[in-house]
C-alpha positions in Angstrom: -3.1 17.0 -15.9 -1.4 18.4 -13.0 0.1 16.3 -10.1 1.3 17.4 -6.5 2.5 14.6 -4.6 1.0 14.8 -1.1 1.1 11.6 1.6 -1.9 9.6 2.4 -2.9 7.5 4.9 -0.6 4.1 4.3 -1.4 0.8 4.7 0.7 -1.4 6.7 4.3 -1.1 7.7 5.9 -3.8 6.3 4.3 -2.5 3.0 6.1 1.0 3.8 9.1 0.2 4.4 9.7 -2.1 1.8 8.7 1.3 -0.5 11.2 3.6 1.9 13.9 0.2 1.0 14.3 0.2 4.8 16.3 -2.7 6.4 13.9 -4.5 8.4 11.6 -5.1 5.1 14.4 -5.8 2.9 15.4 -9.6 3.2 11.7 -10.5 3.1 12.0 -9.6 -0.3 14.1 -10.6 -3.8 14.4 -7.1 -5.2 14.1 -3.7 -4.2 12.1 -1.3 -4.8 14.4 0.8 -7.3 13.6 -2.1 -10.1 16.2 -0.1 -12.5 18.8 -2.1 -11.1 16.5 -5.7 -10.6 15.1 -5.4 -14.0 17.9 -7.0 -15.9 19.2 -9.4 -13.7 15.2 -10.0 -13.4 15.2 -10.6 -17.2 18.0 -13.1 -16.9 16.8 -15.5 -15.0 13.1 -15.0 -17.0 15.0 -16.5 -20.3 17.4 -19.6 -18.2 13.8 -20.5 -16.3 11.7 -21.0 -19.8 11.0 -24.2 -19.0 9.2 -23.8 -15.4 6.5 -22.4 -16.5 3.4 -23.5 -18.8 4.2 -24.2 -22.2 3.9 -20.7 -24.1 2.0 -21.5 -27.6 -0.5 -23.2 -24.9 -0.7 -20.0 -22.8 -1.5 -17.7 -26.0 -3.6 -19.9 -27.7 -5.9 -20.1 -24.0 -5.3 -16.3 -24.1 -6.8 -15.6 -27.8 -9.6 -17.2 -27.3 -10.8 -15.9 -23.6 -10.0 -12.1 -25.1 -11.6 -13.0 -28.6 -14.7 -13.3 -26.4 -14.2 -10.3 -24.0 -11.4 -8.0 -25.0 -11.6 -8.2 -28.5 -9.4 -5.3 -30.0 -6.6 -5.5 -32.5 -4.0 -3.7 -30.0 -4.8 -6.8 -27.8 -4.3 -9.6 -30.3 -0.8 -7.7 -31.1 -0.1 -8.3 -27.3 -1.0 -11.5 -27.6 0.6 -12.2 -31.1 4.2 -10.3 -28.6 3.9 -13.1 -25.9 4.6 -15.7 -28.0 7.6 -15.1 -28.7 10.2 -16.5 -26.8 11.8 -13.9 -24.8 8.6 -11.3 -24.3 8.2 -11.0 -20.1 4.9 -9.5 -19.1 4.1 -6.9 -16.2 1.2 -8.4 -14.7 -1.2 -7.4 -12.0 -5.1 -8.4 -11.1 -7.9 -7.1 -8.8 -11.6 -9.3 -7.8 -14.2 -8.5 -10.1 -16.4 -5.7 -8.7 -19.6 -3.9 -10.1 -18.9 -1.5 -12.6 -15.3 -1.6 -11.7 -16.0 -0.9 -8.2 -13.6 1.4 -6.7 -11.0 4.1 -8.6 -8.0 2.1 -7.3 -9.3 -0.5 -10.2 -8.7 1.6 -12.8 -5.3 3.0 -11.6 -4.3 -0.4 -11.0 -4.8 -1.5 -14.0 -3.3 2.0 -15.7 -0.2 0.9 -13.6 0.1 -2.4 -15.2 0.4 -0.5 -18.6 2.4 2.0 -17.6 4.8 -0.1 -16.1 4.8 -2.9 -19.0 6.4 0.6 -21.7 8.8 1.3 -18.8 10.1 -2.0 -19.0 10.0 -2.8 -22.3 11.9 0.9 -23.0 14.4 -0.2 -20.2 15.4 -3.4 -21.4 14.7 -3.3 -25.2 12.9 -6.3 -25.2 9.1 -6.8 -25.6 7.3 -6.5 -22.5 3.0 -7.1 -22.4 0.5 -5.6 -20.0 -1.3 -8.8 -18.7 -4.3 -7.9 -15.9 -5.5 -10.7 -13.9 -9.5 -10.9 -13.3 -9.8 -12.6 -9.5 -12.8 -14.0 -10.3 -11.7 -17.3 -8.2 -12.6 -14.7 -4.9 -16.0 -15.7 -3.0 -16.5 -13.1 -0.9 -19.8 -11.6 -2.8 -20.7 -8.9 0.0 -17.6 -7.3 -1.1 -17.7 -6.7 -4.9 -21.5 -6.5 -5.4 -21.7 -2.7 -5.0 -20.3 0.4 -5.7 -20.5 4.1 -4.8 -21.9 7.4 -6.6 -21.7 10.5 -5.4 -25.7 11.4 -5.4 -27.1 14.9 -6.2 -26.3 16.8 -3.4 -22.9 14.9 -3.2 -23.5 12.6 -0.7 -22.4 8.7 -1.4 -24.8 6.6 -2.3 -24.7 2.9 -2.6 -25.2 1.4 -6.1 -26.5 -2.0 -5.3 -26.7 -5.6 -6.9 -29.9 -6.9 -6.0 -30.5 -10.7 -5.7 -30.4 -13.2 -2.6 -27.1 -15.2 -2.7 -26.1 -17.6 0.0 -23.4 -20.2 -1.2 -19.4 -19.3 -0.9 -18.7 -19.8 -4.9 -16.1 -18.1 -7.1 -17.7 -14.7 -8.5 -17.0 -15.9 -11.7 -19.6 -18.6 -10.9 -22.5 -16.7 -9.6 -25.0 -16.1 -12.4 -26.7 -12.6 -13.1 -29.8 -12.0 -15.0 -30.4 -9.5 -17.4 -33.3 -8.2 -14.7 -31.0 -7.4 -12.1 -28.2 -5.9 -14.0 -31.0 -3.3 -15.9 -31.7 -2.9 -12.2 -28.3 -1.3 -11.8 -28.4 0.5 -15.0 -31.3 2.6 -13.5 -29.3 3.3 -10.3 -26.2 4.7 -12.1 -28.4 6.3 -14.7 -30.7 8.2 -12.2 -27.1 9.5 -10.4 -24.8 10.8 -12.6 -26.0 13.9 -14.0 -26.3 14.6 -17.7 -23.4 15.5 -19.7 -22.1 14.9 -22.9 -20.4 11.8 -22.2 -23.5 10.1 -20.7 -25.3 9.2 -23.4 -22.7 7.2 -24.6 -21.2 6.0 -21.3 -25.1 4.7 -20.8 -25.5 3.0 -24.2 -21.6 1.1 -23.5 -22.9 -0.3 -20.0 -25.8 -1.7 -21.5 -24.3 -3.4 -24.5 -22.0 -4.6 -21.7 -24.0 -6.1 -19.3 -26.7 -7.4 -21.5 -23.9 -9.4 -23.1 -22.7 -10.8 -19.6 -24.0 -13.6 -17.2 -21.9 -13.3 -14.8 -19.7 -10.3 -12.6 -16.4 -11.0 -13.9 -17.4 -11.1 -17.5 -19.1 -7.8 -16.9 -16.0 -6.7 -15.3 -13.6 -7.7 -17.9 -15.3 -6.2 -20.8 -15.3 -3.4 -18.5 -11.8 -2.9 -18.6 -12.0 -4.3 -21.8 -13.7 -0.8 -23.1 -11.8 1.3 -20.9 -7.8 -0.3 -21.7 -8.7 -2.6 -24.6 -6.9 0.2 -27.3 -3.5 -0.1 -25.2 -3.5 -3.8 -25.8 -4.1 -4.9 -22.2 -4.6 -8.5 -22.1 -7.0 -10.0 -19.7 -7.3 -13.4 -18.2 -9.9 -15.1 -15.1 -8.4 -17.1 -12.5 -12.0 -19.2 -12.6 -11.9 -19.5 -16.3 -12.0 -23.5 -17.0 -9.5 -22.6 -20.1 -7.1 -21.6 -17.9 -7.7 -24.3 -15.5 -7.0 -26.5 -17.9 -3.6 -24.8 -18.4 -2.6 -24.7 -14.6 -3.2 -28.8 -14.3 0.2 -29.2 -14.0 1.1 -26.4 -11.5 -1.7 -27.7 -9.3 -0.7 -31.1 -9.1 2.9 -30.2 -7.9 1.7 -27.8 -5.2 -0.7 -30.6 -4.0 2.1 -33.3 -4.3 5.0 -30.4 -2.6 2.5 -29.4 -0.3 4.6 -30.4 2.9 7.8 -28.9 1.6 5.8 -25.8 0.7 3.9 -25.7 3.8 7.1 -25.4 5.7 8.2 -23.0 3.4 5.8 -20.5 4.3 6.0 -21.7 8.0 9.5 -20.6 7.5 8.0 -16.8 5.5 6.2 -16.3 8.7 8.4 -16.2 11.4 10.8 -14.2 9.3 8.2 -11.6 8.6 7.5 -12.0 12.9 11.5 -11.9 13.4 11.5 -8.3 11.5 9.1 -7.2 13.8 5.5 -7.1 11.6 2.1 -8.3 12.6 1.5 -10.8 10.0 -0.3 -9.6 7.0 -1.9 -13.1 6.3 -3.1 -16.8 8.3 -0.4 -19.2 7.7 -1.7 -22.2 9.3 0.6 -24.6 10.2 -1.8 -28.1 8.9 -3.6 -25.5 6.2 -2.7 -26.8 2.6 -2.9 -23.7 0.6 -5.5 -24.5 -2.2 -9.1 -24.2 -2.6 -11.7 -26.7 -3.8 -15.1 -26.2 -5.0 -18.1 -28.8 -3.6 -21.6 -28.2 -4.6 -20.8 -24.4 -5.1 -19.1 -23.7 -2.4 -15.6 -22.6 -2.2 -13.6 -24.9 0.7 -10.4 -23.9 1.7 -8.8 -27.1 2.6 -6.5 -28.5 5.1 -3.9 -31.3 5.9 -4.7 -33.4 8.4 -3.5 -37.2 9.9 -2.9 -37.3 5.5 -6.2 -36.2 4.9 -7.3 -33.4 2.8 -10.4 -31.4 4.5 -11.9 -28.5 4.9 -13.2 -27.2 8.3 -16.6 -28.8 8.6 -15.4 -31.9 7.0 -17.6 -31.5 4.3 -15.2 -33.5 1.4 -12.0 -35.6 2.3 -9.3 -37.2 0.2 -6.0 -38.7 0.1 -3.4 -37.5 -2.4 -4.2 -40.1 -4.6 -7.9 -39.4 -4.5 -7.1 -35.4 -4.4 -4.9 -35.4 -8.0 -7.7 -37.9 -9.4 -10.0 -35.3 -9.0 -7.6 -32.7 -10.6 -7.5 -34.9 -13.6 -11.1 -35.3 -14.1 -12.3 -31.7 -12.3 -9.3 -29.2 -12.9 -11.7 -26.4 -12.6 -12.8 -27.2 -9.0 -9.1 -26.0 -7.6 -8.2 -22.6 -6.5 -5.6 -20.9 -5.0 -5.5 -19.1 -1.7 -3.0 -15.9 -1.3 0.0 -17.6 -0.7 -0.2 -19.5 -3.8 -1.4 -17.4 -5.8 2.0 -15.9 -6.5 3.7 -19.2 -7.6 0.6 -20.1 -9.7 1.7 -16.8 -11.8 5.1 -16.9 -12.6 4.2 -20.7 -13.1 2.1 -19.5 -16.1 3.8 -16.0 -17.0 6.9 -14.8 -17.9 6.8 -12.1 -14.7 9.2 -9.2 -15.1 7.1 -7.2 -12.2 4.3 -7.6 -10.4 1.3 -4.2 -9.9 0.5 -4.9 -6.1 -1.3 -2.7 -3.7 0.3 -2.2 0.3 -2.2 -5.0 1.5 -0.6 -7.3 -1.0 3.1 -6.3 -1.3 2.7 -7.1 2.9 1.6 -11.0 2.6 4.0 -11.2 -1.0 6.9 -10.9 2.3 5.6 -14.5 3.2 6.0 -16.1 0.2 10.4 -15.5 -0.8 10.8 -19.3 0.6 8.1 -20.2 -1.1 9.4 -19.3 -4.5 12.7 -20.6 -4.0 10.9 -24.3 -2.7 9.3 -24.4 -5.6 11.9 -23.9 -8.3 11.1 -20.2 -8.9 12.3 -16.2 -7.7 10.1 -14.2 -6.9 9.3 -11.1 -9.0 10.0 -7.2 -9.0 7.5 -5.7 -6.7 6.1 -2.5 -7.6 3.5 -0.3 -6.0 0.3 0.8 -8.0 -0.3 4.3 -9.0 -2.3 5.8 -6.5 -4.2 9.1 -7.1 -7.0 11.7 -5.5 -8.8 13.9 -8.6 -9.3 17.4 -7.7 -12.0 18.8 -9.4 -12.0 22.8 -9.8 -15.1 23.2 -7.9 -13.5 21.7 -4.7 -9.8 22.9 -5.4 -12.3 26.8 -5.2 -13.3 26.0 -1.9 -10.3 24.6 -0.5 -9.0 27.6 -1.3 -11.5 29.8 -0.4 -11.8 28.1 3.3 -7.7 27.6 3.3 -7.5 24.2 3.6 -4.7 22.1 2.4 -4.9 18.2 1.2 -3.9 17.3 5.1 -6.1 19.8 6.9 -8.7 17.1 4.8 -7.2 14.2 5.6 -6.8 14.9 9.4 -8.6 17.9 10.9 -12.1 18.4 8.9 -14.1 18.6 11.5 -12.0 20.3 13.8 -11.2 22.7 11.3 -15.4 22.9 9.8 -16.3 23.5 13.3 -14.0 27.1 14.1 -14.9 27.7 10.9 -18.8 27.8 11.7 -18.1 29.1 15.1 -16.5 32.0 13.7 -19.0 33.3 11.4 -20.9 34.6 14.5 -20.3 37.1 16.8 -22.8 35.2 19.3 -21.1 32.5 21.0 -23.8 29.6 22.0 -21.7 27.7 24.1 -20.4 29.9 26.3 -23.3 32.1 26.4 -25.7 29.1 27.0 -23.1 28.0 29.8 -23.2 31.2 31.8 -27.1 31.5 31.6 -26.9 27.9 33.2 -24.5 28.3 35.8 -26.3 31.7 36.6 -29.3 29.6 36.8 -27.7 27.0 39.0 -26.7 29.5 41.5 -30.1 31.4 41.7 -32.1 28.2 41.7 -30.2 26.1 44.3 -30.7 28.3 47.6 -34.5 28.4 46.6 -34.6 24.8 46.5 -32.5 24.2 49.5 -35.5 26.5 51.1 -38.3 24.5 50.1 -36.6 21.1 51.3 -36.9 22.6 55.3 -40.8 23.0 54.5 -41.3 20.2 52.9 -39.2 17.1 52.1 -41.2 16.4 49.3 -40.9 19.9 47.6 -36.9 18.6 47.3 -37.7 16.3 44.7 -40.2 18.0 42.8 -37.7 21.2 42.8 -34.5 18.3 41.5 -37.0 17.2 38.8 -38.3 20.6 38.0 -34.7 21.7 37.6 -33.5 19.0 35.6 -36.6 19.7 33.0 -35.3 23.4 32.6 -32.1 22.1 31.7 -32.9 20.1 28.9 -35.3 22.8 27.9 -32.3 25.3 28.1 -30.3 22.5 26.2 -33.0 21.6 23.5 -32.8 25.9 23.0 -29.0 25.7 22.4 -29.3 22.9 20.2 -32.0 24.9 18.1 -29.9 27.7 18.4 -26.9 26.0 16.9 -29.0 24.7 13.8 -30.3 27.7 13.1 -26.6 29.5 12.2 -25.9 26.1 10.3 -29.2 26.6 8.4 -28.2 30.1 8.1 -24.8 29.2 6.5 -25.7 25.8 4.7 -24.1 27.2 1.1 -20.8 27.0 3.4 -21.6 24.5 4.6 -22.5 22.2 1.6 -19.0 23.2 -0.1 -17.2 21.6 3.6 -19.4 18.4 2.8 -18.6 18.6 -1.0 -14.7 18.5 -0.3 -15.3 15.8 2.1 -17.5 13.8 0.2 -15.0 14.1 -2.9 -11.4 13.9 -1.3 -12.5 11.4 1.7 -15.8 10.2 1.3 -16.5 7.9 4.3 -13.7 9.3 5.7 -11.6 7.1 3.4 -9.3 7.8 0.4 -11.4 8.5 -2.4 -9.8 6.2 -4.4 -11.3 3.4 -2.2 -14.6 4.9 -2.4 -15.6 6.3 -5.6 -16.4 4.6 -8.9 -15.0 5.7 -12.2 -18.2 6.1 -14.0 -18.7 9.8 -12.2 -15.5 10.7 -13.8 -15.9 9.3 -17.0 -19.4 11.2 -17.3 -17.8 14.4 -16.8 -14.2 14.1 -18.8 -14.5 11.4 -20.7 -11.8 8.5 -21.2 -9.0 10.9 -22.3 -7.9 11.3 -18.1 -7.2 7.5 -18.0 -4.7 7.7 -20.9 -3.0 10.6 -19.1 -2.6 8.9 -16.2 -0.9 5.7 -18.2 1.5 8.4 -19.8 2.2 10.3 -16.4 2.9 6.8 -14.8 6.7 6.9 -14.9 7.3 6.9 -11.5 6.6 3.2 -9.2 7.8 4.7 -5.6 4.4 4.7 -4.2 3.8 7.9 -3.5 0.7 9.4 -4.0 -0.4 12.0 -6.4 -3.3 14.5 -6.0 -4.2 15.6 -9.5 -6.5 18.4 -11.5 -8.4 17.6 -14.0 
């Protein structure tokens, strides 16, 4: 596998110049970029701070039973068997639960958490597990029930999960039925093309989503199949186990809820002082947490010492809010500020996999940490990575574009390149019959006007229909040279389709599964042994 490191389009600012280490990002932050020199002083504090975070043997014991049911492979259990012993830090990183994966970032994410976890372990000599976090807490359906294929002509199509939902509910709470994931099946199926890795890519989603109910369990033993033999452990922020677990962190950030709300009061206007748009709502009476009523997923709010949502659908006092904990832990949630202290409350965090979007609204949450007894992790960006496949790297060639003429300039650059395969220029011949039209036409018409008024209109309209007759022409004209060079044509769309589909980063777009039917699984372990580098930059690769 070879790699050339080309820029992409970034994500925010703060985000990028915490990567660059420039000034203006770097107090927003507790360590820098360059984690070489963070990771031991990072490791330090892990072993003085045992004791704020969930009891370990409870942790593992939670985590062999939810991967016993999904993730079930020996180099897993061996991860798991690792963490509990005092001492073993984890690199840790998650993602929502999306069909099939959903997009390639997914799967580099999660190759990042791997990669990173043998960096650090090699780097400080101490064992260090891969943990991946399954979102499944998330509610925002529209966004993880579909996925993109390229079709047969290599255009995107939408691979859809069909069934009417209406409620706001964790994804991990939404139930599937066999029907509608067979539905899928026969989507993906009737897309990707046959090869010698389809029959058995077929026959593993199956066996997987026959023997799920829900998206994140689908999800997991997703990854699962695709991660399982490098002993990545998996765990769902909805899972009632883990609920369970978090009791305790949950009932301190409801009864520190003030002191924390000021604390990221306080995150904001230093990530405002530094000169960013914020990356995330911190509202000044919003409490931070999530709570589930009748299926629906209410972000709740402080107010006159009331806990509410919006609509005022529930309402409690503390009292009445940590009663519920005790009875119902597994109607709580975090938002994305507390998210990150609900994680290094349950893990031993030596650094956390986060994309731009979230490395920007982690620069809220330094107070945060330090409010609640805790230091906020090494950052480090995910791998990020556009395949190359021969076929387009040909044509790239062939039309001499370069990774940025694709980026920026397609069209611009598609366009001459049509233009120029004719020696008949239709604009500008089209233009001069029309102007020589125009000039002929207009002195007749002025003529008619002195006989008869009338005859000025019906010459204005009679002119204006030759126009868009002379227009329709030009049009015709013009399709008939791209019908004439459509081979050229559909190699322009195939690079665009495969590099920026959408005219977004493929790795935003496309799904795995048109990958894996072609190479196989083998790419995914090369990109976990190419991942040494965590600088963000972005790597456009041949496979």
């Amino acid at each position: 596998m070879k790699g050339i490191t080309e820029a992409l389009r970034s994500g925010t600012q703060l985000a990028e110049d915490y990567i660059c280490s420039r000034d203006a990002a770097r107090g927003l932050y507790e360590y820098d970029i360059h984690w070489e020199s963070g990771l031991h002083a990072r490791a330090e504090w892990l072993d003085q701070s045992e004791n704020t975070r969930v009891d370990r043997e409870n942790l593992v014991e939670y985590l062999r039973i939810y991967n016993k049911r999904l993730n079930d492979h020996e180099a897993v259990h061996h991860s798991i068997a690792r963490l509990a012993e005092r001492g073993t830090f984890v690199v840790t990183g998650g993602q929502q639960s999306g069909l099939l994966t959903g997009p390639l970032f997914v799967i580099y994410k999660a190759a990042s958490v791997v990669a990173a976890a043998r960096e650090a372990e090699a780097k400080l000599q101490r064992p260090v597990v891969p943990v991946f976090w399954i979102a499944g807490e998330d509610h925002d359906w529209d966004e993880v029930n579909h996925t993109y294929l390229p079709g047969h002509k290599g255009e995107m199509i939408k691979v859809k999960l069909h069934g009417r939902f209406d409620g706001r509910n964790s994804v991990s709470g939404v139930t599937i039925e066999t029907e509608q994931w067979m539905n899928v099946i026969e989507q993906v199926e009737h897309l990707l093309p046959d090869t010698v890795h389809k029959p058995g890519l077929m026959e593993m989603l199956i066996s997987i989503h026959q023997s799920s109910s829900n998206l994140s369990d689908a999800f997991g033993r997703m990854v699962s199949a695709l991660f399982g033999s490098t002993g990545l452990v998996l765990m769902d922020a909805a899972d009632s186990g883990l609920r369970e677990l978090e009791r305790p962190v949950f009932e301190r950030l409801i009864r520190e809820n003030g002191s924390l709300r000021e604390a990221y009061l306080q995150g904001a206007s230093k990530v405002q002082e530094a000169g960013y748009p914020m990356p995330a709502e911190v509202a000044e009476d919003g409490a931070n947490l999530f709570y589930i009523h009748d299926e629906t997923r209410l972000l709740l709010f402080l107010k006159d010492g009331l806990y509410t949502d919006r609509k005022g659908l529930v309402s409690f006092t503390e009292e009445r809010l940590l009663q519920e904990l005790r009875e119902h832990p597994e109607r709580f949630s975090n938002n994305v500020l507390t998210r990150p202290l609900m994680q290094d409350s349950v893990l031993p965090v030596a650094a956390v996999i986060l994309g731009q979007g979230e490395i920007a609204y982690w620069g809220l949450t330094r107070t945060a940490f330090r409010e609640f007894g805790l230091q906020m992790p090494i950052l480090l960006p995910r791998l990020s990575f556009t395949i190359l496949e021969d076929v387009h790297h040909k044509h790239m060639n062939q039309y001499q574009l370069s990774f940025q003429d694709v980026q920026y300039h397609m069209e611009e650059k598609r366009e001459k390149w049509l233009a120029g395969q004719e020696t008949f220029q239709v604009e500008e011949q089209f233009e001069q019959v029309q102007q020589s039209f125009a000039e002929l036409y207009r002195p007749l018409l002025d003529q008619l006007a002195q006989i008869h008024p009338g005859l000025d209109r019906i010459g204005d309209t009679n002119l204006r229909k030759i126009n868009e007759q002379m227009q329709y022409l030009q049009k015709q004209t013009q399709k008939a040279i791209a019908d004439k060079h459509e081979v050229g044509l559909r190699h322009w769309n195939g690079i665009q389709n495969s590099l920026f589909p959408m005219n977004k980063p493929q790795e935003r777009v496309h799904n795995a599964l048109y990958y894996l039917n072609r190479y196989g699984t083998k790419w995914i372990q090369e990109l976990i042994e190419s991942g040494r580098e965590f600088r963000g930059q972005h790597q456009v690769i041949e496979l």
